[in-house]
C-alpha positions as MATLAB code, in Angstrom:
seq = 'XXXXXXXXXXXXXXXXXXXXXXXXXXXXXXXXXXXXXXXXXXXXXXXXXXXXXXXXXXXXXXXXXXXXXXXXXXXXXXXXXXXXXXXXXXXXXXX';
ca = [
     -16.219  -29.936   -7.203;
     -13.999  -27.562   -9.356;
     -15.849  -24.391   -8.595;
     -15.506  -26.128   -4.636;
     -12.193  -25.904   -5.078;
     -12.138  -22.328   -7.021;
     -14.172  -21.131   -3.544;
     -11.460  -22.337   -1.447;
      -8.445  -21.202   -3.249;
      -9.552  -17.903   -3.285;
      -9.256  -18.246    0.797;
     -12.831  -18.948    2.035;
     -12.850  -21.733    4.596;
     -15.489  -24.080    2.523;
     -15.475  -27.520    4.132;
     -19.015  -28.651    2.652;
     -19.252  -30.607   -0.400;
     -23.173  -31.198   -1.560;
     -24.669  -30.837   -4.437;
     -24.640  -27.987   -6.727;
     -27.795  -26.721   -6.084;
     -27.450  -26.900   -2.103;
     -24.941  -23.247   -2.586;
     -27.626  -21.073   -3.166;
     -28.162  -21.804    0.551;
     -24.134  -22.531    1.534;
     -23.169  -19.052    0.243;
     -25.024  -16.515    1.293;
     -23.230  -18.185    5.004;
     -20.161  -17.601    3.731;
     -21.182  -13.620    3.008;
     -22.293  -13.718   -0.358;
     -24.884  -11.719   -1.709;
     -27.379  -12.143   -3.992;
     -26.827   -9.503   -7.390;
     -29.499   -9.081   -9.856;
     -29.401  -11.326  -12.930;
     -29.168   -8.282  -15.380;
     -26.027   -6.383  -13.419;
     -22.420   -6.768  -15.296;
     -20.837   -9.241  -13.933;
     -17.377   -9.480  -11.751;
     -14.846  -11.756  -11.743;
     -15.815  -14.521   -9.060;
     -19.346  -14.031   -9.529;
     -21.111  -17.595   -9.041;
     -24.218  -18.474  -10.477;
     -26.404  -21.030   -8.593;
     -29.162  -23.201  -11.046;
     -31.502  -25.334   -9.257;
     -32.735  -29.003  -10.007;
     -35.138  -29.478  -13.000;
     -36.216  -32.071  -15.325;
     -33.360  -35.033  -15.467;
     -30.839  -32.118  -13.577;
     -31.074  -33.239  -10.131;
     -28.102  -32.239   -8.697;
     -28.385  -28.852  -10.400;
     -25.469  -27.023  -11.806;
     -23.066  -24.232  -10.188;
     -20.104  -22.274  -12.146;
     -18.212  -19.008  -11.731;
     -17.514  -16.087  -13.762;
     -13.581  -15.993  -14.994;
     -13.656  -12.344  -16.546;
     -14.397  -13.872  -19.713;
     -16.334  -16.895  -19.632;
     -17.962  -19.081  -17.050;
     -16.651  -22.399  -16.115;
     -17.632  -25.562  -13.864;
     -15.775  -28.028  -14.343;
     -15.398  -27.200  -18.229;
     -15.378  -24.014  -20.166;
     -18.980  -23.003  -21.315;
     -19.814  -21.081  -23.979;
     -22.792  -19.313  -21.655;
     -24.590  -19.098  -18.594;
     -26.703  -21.587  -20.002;
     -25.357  -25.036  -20.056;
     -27.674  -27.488  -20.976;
     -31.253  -26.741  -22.803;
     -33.411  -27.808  -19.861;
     -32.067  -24.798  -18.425;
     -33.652  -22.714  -20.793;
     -37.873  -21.312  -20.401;
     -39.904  -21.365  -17.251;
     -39.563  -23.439  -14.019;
     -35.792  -23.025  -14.450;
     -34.701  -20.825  -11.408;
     -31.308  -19.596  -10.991;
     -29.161  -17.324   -8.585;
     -26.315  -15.374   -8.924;
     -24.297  -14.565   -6.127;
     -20.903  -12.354   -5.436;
     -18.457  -11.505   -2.608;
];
């Protein structure tokens, strides 16, 4: 909801609510691009994780500058251990 909200303050008309995972599909409609995992990252950058183990809703935050944050301030990209090691796929995507 926050990063939602983050999306549509910055002045892109997002009317579509849906679970976190469902943006890897929602952005790239709204003229996002997909940037390699390894590339520095910019300010609004968004990264995209998609549903394993108990996550089934997935998890979506954006880049700050500094830190990324969802609806908290993480210490990494990685927010939870179960996105950590294989089956765990992930997007990152900028405007």
């Amino acid at each position: 909801m926050y990063v939602r909200k983050a999306i549509r303050a910055g002045g892109i008309p997002l009317y579509q609510g849906g679970d976190a995972w469902t943006y890897k599909y929602l952005l790239p409609l709204l003229r996002f691009e997909e940037v390699d995992k390894e590339a520095p990252r910019r300010v609004g950058d968004i990264v995209v994780f998609q549903p394993i183990g108990g996550r089934r809703y997935g998890h979506i935050a954006l880049w700050s500058g500094k830190q990324w944050v969802s609806d908290f301030k993480q210490r990494s990209i990685i927010v939870h251990s179960d996105y950590r090691g294989e089956g765990c796929e992930y997007a990152i995507f900028r405007r």
